[in-house]
C-alpha positions in Angstrom: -80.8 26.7 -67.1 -83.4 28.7 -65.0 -86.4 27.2 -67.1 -85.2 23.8 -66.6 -84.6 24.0 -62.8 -88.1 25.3 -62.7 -89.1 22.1 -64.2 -87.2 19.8 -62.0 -88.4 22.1 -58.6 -92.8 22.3 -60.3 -93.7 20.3 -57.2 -92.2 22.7 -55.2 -93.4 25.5 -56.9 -96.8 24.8 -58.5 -98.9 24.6 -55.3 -97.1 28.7 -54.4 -97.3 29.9 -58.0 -101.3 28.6 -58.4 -104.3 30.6 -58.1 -105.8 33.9 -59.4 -106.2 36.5 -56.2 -104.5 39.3 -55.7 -101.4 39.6 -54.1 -99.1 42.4 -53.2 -94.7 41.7 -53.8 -91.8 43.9 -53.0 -88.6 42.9 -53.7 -87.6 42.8 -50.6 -89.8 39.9 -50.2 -87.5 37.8 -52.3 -84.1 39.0 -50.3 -85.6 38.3 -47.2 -87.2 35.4 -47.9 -83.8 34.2 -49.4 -81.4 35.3 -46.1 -84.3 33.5 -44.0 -84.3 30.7 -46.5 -79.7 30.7 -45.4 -80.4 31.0 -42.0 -82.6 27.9 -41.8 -79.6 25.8 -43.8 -77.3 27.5 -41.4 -79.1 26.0 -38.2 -80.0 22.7 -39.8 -75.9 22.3 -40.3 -75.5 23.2 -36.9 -78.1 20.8 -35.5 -76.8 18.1 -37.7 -73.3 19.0 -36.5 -74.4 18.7 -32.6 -76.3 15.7 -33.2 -73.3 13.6 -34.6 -71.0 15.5 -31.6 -73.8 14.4 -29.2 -73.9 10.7 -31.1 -77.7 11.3 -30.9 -80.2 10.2 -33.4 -83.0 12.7 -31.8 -81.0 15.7 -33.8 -82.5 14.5 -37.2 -85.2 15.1 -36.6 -85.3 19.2 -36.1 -81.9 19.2 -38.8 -84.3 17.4 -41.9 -87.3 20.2 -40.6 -84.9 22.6 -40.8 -83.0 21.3 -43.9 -87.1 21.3 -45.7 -87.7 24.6 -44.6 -84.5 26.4 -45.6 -84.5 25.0 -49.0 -88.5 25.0 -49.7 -86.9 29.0 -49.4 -84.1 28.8 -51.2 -86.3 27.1 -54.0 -89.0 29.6 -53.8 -87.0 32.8 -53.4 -84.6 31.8 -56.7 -87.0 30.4 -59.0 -90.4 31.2 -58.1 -92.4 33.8 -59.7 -93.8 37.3 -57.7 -96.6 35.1 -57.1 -95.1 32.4 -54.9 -92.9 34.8 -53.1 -96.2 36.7 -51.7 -98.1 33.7 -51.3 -95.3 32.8 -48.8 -95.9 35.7 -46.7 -99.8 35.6 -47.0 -99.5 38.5 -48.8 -102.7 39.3 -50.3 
């Protein structure tokens, strides 16, 4: 299952997971990244809940950044390698 959501989420992950330098991961990397990764989904929900309370259209705008962000995380933290979880926090 993991190997093919890895395929389906390559674009995602490709451009982390490339390259040769050094890096330096700590497993706490990955939890953090995947708690930040929840607390981006968690504010895009609540902008997207305020913008249809509001009956604004200007809301969609910050909730599909948000919405990006927190799964670009979510993506990364699950099913990238120790490589793409350092490259997300410069980490070199």
């Amino acid at each position: 299952m993991r190997a093919l959501l890895r395929k389906l989420f390559a674009p995602v992950l490709n451009p982390f997971e490339s390259g040769s330098d050094e890096f330096v991961y700590r497993s706490s990397h990955r939890k953090i990244l995947i708690a930040l990764g929840l607390l981006f989904l968690l504010l895009s929900s609540g902008c997207l809940f305020a913008s249809i309370t509001a009956e604004a259209t200007a809301g969609l705008l910050p909730t599909t950044v948000f919405f990006v962000v927190g799964s670009v995380c979510e993506i990364v933290g699950w099913l990238g390698n120790e490589r793409a979880v350092a490259r997300i926090w410069k980490s070199r």
